[in-house]
Structure formats: structure tokens, C-alpha cells
C-alpha positions as CSV (number, residue, x, y, z in Angstrom):
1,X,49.5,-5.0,50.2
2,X,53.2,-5.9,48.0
3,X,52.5,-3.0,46.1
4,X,51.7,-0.3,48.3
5,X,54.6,-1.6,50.6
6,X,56.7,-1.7,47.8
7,X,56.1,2.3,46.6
8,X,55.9,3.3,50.2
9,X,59.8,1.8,50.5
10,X,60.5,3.8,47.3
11,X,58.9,7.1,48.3
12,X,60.6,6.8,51.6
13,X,64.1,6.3,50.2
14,X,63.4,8.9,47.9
15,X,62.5,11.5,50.3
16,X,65.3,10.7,52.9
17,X,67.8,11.2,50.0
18,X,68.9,8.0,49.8
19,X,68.7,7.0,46.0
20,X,66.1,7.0,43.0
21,X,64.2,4.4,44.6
22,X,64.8,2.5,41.1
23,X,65.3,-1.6,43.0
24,X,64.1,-1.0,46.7
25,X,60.3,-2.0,46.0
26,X,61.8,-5.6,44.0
27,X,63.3,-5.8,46.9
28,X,60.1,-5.8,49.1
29,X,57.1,-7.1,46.6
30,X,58.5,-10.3,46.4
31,X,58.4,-10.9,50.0
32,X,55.3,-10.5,50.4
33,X,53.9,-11.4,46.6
34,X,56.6,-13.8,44.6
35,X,54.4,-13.9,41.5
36,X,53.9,-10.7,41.2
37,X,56.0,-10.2,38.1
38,X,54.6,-12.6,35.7
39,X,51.1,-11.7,36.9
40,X,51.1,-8.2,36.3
41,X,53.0,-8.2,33.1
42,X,51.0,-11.3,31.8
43,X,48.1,-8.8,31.8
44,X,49.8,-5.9,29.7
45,X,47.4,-5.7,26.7
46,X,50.2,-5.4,24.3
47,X,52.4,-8.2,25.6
48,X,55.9,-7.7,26.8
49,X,59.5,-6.7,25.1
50,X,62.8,-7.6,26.5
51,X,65.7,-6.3,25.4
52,X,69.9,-7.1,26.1
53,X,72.9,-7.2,25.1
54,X,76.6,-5.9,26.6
55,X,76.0,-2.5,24.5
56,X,73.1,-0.4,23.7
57,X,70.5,-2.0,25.7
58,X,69.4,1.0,27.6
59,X,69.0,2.9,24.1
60,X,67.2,0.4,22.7
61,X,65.0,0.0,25.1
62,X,64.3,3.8,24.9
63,X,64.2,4.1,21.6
64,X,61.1,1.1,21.5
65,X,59.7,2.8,23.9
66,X,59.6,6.3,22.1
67,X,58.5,4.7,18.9
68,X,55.1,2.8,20.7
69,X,54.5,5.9,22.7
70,X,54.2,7.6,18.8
71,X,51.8,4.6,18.0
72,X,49.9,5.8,20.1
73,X,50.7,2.9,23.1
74,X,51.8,3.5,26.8
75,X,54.6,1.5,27.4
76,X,55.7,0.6,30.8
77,X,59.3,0.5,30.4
78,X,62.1,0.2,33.3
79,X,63.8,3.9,31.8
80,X,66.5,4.1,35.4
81,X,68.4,1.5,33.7
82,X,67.3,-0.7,36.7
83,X,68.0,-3.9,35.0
84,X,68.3,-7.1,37.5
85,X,64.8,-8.4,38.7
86,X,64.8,-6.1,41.5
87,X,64.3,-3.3,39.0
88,X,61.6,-4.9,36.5
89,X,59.5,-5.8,39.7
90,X,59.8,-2.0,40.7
91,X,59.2,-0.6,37.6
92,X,56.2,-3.3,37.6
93,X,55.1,-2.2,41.2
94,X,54.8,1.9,40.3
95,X,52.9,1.3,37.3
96,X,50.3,-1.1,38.2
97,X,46.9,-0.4,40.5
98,X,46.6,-1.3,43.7
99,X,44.5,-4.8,42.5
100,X,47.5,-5.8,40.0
101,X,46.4,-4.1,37.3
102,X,48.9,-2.7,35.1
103,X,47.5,1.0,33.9
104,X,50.2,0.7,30.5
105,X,49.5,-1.2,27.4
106,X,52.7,-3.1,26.4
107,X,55.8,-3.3,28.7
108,X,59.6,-2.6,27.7
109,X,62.0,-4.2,29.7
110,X,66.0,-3.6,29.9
111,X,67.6,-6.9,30.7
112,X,71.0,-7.5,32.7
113,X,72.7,-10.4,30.0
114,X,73.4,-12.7,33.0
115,X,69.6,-12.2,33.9
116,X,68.0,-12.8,30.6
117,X,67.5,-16.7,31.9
118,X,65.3,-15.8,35.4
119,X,63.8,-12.9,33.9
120,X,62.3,-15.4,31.2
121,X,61.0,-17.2,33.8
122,X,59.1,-14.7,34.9
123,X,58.2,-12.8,31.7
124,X,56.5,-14.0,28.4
125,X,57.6,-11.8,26.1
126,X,56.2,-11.0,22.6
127,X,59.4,-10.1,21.4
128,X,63.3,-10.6,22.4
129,X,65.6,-8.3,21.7
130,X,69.4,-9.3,22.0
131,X,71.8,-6.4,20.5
132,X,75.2,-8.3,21.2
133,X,78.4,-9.8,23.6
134,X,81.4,-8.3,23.8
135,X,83.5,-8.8,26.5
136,X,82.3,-7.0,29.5
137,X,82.9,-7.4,33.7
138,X,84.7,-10.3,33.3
139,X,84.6,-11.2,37.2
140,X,81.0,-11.3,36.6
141,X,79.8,-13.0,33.5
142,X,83.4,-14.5,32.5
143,X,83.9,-14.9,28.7
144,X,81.0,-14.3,25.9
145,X,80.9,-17.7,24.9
146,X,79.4,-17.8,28.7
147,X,77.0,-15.8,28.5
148,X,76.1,-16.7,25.4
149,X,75.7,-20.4,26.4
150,X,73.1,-18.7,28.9
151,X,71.2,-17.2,26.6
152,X,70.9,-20.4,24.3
153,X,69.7,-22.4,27.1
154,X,67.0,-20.0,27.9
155,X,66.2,-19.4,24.0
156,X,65.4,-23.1,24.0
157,X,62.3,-23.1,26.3
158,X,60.7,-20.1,25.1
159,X,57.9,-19.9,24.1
160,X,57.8,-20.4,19.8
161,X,55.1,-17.3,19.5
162,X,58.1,-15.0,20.9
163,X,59.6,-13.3,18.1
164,X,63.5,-13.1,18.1
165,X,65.5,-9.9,17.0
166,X,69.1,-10.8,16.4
167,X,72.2,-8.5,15.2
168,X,73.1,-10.3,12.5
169,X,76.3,-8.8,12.4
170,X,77.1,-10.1,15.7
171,X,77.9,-14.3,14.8
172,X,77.6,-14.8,18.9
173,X,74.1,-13.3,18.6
174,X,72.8,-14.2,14.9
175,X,73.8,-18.1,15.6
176,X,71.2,-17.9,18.9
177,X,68.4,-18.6,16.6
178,X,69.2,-22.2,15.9
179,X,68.5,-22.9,19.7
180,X,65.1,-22.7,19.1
181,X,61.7,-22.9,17.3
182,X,59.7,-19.8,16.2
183,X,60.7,-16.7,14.0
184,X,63.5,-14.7,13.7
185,X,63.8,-11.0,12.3
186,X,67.8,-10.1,12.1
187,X,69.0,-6.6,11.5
188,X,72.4,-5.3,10.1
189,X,74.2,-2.7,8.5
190,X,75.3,-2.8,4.8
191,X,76.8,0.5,3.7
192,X,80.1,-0.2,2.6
193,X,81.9,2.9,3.5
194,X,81.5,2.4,7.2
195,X,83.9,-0.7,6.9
196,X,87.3,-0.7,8.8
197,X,90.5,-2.0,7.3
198,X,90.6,-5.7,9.6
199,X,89.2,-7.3,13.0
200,X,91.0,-5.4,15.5
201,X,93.3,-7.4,18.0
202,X,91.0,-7.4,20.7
203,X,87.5,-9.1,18.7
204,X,85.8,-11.3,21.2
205,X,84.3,-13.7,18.5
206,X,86.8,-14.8,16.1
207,X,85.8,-18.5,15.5
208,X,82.6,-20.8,13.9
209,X,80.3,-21.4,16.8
210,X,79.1,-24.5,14.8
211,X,82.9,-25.8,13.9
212,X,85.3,-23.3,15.6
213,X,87.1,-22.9,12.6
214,X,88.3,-18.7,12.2
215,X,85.7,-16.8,10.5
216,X,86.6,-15.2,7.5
217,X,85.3,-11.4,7.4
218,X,84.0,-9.4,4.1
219,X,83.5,-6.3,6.3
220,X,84.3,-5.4,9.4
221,X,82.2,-2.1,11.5
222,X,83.9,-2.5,14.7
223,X,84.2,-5.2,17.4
224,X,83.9,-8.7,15.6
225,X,80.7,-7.0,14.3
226,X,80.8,-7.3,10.7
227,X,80.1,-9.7,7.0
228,X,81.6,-12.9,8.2
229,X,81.4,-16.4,6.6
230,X,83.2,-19.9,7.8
231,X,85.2,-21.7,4.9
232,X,84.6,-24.6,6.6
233,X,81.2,-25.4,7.6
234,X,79.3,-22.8,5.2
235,X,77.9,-20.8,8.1
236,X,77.3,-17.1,7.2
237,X,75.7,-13.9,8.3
238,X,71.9,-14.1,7.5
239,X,70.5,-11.8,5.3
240,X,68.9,-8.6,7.6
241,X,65.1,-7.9,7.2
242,X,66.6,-4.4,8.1
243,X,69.5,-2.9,7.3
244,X,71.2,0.0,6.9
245,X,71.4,0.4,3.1
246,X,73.2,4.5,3.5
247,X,75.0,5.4,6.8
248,X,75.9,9.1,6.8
249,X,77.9,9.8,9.9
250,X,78.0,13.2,10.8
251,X,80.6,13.4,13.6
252,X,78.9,14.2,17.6
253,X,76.0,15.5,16.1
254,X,74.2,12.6,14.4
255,X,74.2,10.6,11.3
256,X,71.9,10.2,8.2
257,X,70.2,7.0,7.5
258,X,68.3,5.1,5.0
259,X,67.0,1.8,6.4
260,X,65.3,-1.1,4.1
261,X,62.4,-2.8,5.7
262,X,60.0,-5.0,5.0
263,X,57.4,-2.4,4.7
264,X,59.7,0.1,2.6
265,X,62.7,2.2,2.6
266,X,62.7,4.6,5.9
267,X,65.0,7.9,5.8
268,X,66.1,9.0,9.1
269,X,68.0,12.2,10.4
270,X,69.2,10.6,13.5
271,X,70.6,12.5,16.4
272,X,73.1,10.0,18.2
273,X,76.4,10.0,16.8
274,X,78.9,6.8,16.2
275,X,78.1,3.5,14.6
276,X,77.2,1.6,17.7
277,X,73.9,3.8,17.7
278,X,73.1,3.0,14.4
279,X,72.8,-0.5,15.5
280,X,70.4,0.3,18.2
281,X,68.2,2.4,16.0
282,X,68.2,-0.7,13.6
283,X,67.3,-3.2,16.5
284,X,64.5,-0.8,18.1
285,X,63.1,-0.5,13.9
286,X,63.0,-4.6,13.5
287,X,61.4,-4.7,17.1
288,X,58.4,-2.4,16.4
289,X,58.3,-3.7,12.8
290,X,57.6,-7.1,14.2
291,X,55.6,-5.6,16.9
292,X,53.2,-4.9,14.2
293,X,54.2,-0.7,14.0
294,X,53.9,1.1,11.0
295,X,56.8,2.6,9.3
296,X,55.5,6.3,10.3
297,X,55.7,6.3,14.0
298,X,59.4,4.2,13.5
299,X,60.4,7.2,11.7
300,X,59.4,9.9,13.9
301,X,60.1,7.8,16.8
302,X,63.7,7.3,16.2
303,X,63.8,11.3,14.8
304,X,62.6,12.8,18.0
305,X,64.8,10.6,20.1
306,X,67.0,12.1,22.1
307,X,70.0,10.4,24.9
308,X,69.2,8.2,27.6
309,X,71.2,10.1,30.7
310,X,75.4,9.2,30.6
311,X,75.0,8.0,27.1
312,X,76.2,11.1,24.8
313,X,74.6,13.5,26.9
314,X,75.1,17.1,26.5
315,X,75.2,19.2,29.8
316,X,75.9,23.0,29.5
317,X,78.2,23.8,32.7
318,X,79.8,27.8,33.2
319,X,79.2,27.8,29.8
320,X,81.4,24.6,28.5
321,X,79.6,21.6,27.0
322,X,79.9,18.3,29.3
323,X,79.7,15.9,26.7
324,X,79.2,12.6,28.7
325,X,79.7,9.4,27.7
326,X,79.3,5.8,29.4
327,X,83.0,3.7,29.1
328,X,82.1,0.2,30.2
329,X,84.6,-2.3,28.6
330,X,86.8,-2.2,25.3
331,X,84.5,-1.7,22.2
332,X,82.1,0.6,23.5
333,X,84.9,3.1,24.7
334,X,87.2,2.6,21.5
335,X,84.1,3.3,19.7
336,X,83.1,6.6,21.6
337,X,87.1,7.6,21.5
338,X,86.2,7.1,17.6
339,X,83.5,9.1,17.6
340,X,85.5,12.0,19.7
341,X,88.8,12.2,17.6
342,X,86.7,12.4,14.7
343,X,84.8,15.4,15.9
344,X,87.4,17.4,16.7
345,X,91.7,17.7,16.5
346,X,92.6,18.4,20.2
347,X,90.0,17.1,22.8
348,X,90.0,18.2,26.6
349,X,89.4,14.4,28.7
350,X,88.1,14.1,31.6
351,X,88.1,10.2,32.1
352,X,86.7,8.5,35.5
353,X,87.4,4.9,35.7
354,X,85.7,3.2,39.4
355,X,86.4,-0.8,39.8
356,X,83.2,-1.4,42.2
357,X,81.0,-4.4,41.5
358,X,78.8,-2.3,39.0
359,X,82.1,-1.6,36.8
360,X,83.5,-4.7,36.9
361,X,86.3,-5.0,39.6
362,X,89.0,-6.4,37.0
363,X,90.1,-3.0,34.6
364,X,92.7,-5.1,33.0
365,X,90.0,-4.3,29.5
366,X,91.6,-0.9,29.3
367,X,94.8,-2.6,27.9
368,X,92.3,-3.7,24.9
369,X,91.1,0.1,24.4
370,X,92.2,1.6,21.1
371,X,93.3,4.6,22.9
372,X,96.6,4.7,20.7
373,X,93.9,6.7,18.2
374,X,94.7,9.1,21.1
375,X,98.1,10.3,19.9
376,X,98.7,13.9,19.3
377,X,94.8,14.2,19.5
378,X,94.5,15.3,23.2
379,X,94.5,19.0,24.3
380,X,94.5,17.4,28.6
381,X,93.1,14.4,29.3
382,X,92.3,14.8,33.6
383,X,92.3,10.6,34.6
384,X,90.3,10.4,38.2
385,X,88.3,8.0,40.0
386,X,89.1,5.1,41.7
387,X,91.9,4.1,39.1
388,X,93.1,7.1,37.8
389,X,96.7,5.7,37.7
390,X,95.2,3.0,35.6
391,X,94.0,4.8,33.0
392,X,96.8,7.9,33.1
393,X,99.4,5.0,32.5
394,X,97.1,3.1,29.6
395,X,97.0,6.8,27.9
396,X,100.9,7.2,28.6
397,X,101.9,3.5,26.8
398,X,99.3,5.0,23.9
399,X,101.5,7.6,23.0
400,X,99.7,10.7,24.3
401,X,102.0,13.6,25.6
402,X,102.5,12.8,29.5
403,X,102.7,16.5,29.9
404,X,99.3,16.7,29.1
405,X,97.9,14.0,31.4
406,X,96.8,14.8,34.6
407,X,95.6,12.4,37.6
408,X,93.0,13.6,40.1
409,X,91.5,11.0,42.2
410,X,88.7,13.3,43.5
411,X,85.8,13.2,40.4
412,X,84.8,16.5,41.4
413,X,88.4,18.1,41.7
414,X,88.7,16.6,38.5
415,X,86.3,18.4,36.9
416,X,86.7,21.2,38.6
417,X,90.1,21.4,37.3
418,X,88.5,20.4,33.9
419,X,86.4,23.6,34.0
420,X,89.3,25.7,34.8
421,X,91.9,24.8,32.3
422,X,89.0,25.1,29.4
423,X,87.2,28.2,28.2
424,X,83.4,29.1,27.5
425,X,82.3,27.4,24.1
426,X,85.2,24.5,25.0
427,X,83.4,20.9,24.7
428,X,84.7,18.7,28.0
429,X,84.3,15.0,27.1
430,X,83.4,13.4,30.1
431,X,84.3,9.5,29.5
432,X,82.9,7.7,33.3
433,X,82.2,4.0,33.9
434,X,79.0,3.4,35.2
435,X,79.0,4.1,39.0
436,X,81.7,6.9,38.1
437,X,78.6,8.2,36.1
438,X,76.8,8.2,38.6
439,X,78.7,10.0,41.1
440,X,79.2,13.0,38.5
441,X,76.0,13.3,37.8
442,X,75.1,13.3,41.4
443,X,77.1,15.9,41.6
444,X,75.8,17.8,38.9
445,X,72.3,17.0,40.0
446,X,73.7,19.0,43.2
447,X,74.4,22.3,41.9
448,X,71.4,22.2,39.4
449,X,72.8,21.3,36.2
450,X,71.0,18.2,36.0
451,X,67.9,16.1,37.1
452,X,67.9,12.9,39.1
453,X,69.0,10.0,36.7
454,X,65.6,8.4,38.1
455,X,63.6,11.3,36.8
456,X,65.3,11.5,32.9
């Protein structure tokens, strides 16, 4: 009776227009059947993955999923991006019979970071994924250290079968395995030649978490993500079961890899662009690989991958290129503005910053953005959504020419206006945060450029 109330709220909501349906039937299950999370999912054949982290959790999560689907498996995996419980019991409720019975084989589940504690008490996974904390909402989850004081808690009474799969580039995320007993696979990148100069200013983790004395760093990859070691206490980056031994990047369209594993060397031609995916194709490879998956479907997996919707997403529009890109807090859009100025010399912008609760309502974080890489790089950069003025400012104290900023409040004037001022063949980097994202692509859904978000 939960369940079929639960898709018939879905399929209503659905059909009067009124979303994706991706939360409404968590909403309504539990009302009627509170267990029904942890009963169904105890009953996957293949046991259950749970993945988080500020950045990258949606692509990991995809990219796991693609790579069991190759092994042959049918994961049941929350792909909306529906994180909190309300989605994982939905995503539950459509795949499983009538009598509880989940029809998939192993399930893959997204986690909210400040949810990772009641999900695990809910959820026995096989394997935790945790791809790492930067700042991010700070009106929600506060500082890192927060959240990962949260996670460390929860670490401690899970179960020791549960394998762990930790950046170990990240010192917030590598030093989690301490909090507990069981084994630990940790992942990494080791290619020299992606290195930047020094931490940047704005590094959420700068300091021992054993003795709080400052970290000294080898390498640095972006972020406080990086080779770091504390002079005082001896605590240092574990050594990766696998890394990234060769890291080709090859601008918007992709990068080459070479990965060391356990099981051998894997070669990838891998379609995401920037760094920051390289990460999540290297947690998805130490997931499966502890999952038991062979180094074949890994490969092809991560080779036929292609962009979870908003996340470096290409949408053709009157014959421009919507390149669309998910800006949710200082490294991840530093590290797509990275990606974009070395792609091309003069981009076109179209930048939609919201402050509603799904974006964070504080946007002071844009102050922390590296747009200063900006300078003499932009052909227009269009600022719209809730606070334009925000970001048109942020852009002006950056150094970009104000003669070629322009604010739109309106999102759909804005691109619009985007479309106009471009010409066919032009790329149109569409940088949104997330309920921003939402709104364009609504629109785009609209007029027939894209599909529902719930359907990708």
C-alpha cells in the first residue's frame, strides 16, 4: 500500500506538471511504511553503494553506475540527483514490486554530506564512497571541519565489512579512516605536471587534523587537494591503491588517463574535461575495484560515460553550443572558470547566480572565486538571476572590462540576449547554481532543446 501510494503521488505530480516527481513518494512511503528503506535495500542482491562529498557526487555516482551496468549488474541508482532521504526512498519505491521486492541487483546511492549520518541508519552499504569537503552553503552545513565531524561520528558505527573509499588527496577525507575499523581503499592523482604553483588563498583545509599544526604541501591540484605532510606529528597523504600515474588534459573535450590499480594499469580516453573529473573517474574505479569488478568493464564504463545533466553538458541551441556548467561554491567554479579560459581566448558568459535554500542563501563564496583568471579573457559575460549585481560586481573587482558585463535579472532574457550577441558555431558557457540550473533547463525543456532533468 506505501508503494503504490507513493508512485501514484509521483505519477500525479508528474502529469499535472508539477515537477519530476524525484522526492514526493519519500515523502508519502514513510507515512505509511517507516522501514521501508532499509528493508528494501537490505534485499538488493549486490548490497548497496553510497556515495558524497561537496563535489562530484552526482558523477560519481553515475559513473559506478555505468561501470556495473557494463558488468553486467542492474543498479538501482537515485540518477535526479534527489539526494536527501526523501529521494533514496523514491528512487527505492519506483524500483521495487509491489511486495518489497527490489527488481535491481545492487543499489547506488547519491548522498547529501549533511545526510550521510541518517542515511546510514537506514542503509548498510557494501561500500562508502566520500569524494571531498570544501566549503559549500555555509548557512546549511557551516564550516568543513562540521561536516566532517559528522561524517566521523557516523564512520564510527558502521559496520567493519563496509569498505571505505577515501580521496586521499583530500587530508579532511583521507584522515576519516582512523574513525573506524574495517578496510580502506584511497585514490589520488600523481602526475606531476598537473601541479599548481601554491595552496590558493581560499583552501578550506590548511592544518593537521591530528595536531593542527599547517600542513606542508609537495603538490598542490587545486583546492587544499594535493601531496601534503605535517612536520609535526608525521601525518601524511596515504599511498593511493589508484592513482592517476599520466593525466593528459585536453581542454573541454576530455583528457587522457592512465590509472594504476591493483589489478593493472588501465588506459582511459575520458570525455569530461578539468581535473575535478579525473577525481571522480578515480573514486568510481577504486569503488568497483573493491566492489569486486574487473578492470574491463571499469574501462569501458568510464569510456562510454557521458555528463550527468548541468554538469558540462552540451546543448545545441539556434545553432550555438550551450556549454552548461553547475557553479555551487568556490573550487568547483574556479575550477570550471579553469577549464573555460583554457579552452578558448575570449569566452561569451552567461552566469546565473540564485541565493534560495538549494544554493545556499549566503553568496559571500563568490569573493573566494578565482575569477581574476577572468581578465582580458571575456568576449560578454551576461550576470542574471537572483544576484546578478553580485556576481557583475565580483567580475568588475576581477579586472574584467565593465564594458563587457552585462546584468539581466530575467534567466531567460539573459539568454536570450546571450543568443543574440553570439553567432552560429559560437560556444555560450552557461555557468548556473543549482536551482538557477534548473530554471534554464526548464526552460530549455520548454522549447524542445532538452529532456526533463528526471528523465536524463
Amino acid at each position: 500500500m506505501a508503494l503504490l501510494a507513493g508512485r501514484s503521488a509521483g505519477a500525479l505530480s508528474r502529469r499535472l506538471g508539477l515537477g519530476g516527481g524525484t522526492v514526493i513518494a519519500g515523502h508519502v512511503v514513510p507515512r505509511l511504511a517507516p522501514q521501508a528503506l532499509r528493508s528494501i535495500s537490505s534485499r538488493l542482491p549486490q548490497g548497496v553503494v553510497v556515495v558524497s562529498g561537496t563535489n562530484g557526487k552526482t558523477t560519481t555516482a553515475r559513473i559506478i553506475s555505468r561501470i556495473l551496468a557494463e558488468a553486467g549488474l542492474r543498479p538501482l541508482h537515485n540518477r535526479a540527483g534527489a539526494n536527501l532521504l526523501t529521494g533514496l526512498v523514491t528512487a527505492i519505491a519506483a524500483d521495487a514490486t509491489l511486495d518489497g521486492r527490489p527488481r535491481s541487483d545492487v543499489g547506488v546511492f547519491e548522498v547529501d554530506e549533511a545526510t550521510v549520518p541518517r542515511a546510514l541508519e537506514h542503509l548498510v552499504p557494501r561500500a562508502l564512497v566520500l569524494t571531498n569537503l570544501f566549503r559549500d552553503q555555509l548557512d546549511r552545513y557551516g564550516e568543513v571541519h562540521y561536516v566532517a565531524g559528522l561524517w566521523r561520528e557516523a564512520l564510527a558505527r558502521l559496520d567493519p565489512s563496509c569498505q571505505l573509499v577515501l580521496n586521499a588527496d583530500d587530508p579532511l577525507v583521507a584522515s576519516l579512516s582512523s574513525s573506524r575499523a574495517g578496510g580502506t581503499r584511497y585514490f589520488g592523482i600523481g602526475d606531476r605536471q598537473q601541479a599548481v604553483a601554491a595552496l590558493p588563498h581560499a583552501a578550506d583545509a590548511r592544518l593537521c587534523t591530528r595536531c593542527q599544526a599547517r600542513l606542508d604541501y609537495s603538490l598542490v591540484f587545486y583546492g587544499h587537494l594535493g601531496h601534503y605532510r605535517c612536520p609535526s606529528c608525521g601525518l601524511e597523504r596515504p599511498t593511493p591503491a589508484v592513482e592517476a600515474e599520466s593525466v593528459v588534459l585536453e581542454g573541454t573535450e576530455g583528457a587522457r588517463l592512465t590509472l594504476r590499480t591493483p589489478a593493472g594499469p588501465i588506459g582511459v580516453s575520458w570525455r569530461l574535461p578539468g581535473l575535478y573529473n579525473v577525481y571522480n573517474a578515480l573514486a568510481a574505479t577504486a569503488c568497483c575495484l573493491a566492489l569486486g569488478i574487473s578492470p574491463e568493464p571499469i574501462r569501458h564504463g568510464l569510456e562510454l560515460f557521458t555528463t550527468a545533466f548541468g554538469r558540462l553538458e552540451r546543448i545545441t541551441v539556434e545553432e550555438r553550443c550551450l556549454y552548461l556548467a553547475l557553479v555551487k561554491n568556490p573550487v568547483g567554479f574556479t575550477e570550471v572558470l579553469r577549464t573555460i579560459t583554457g579552452s578558448t581566448p575570449h569566452a561569451t558568459l552567461l552566469i546565473l547566480i540564485n541565493d534560495l535554500f538549494a544554493d545556499g542563501t549566503d553568496v559571500s563564496w563568490l569573493w573566494d572565486v578565482d575569477a581574476e583568471q577572468l581578465a582580458g579573457r571575456v568576449q560578454l559575460a551576461i550576470c542574471s538571476g537572483l544576484r546578478a549585481e553580485d556576481m557583475a560586481v565580483r567580475l568588475k573587482y576581477a579586472s574584467v572590462d565593465p564594458s563587457r558585463i552585462v546584468v539581466e535579472n530575467d534567466p531567460r532574457r539573459g539568454l536570450e540576449l546571450a543568443l543574440q550577441r553570439t553567432v552560429p558555431g559560437d560556444t555560450i558557457y552557461v555557468l548556473p547554481t543549482y536551482t538557477a540550473m534548473l530554471e534554464i533547463r526548464e526552460t530549455l525543456r520548454r522549447f524542445g532543446y532538452v529532456s526533463g532533468f528526471w528523465e536524463d
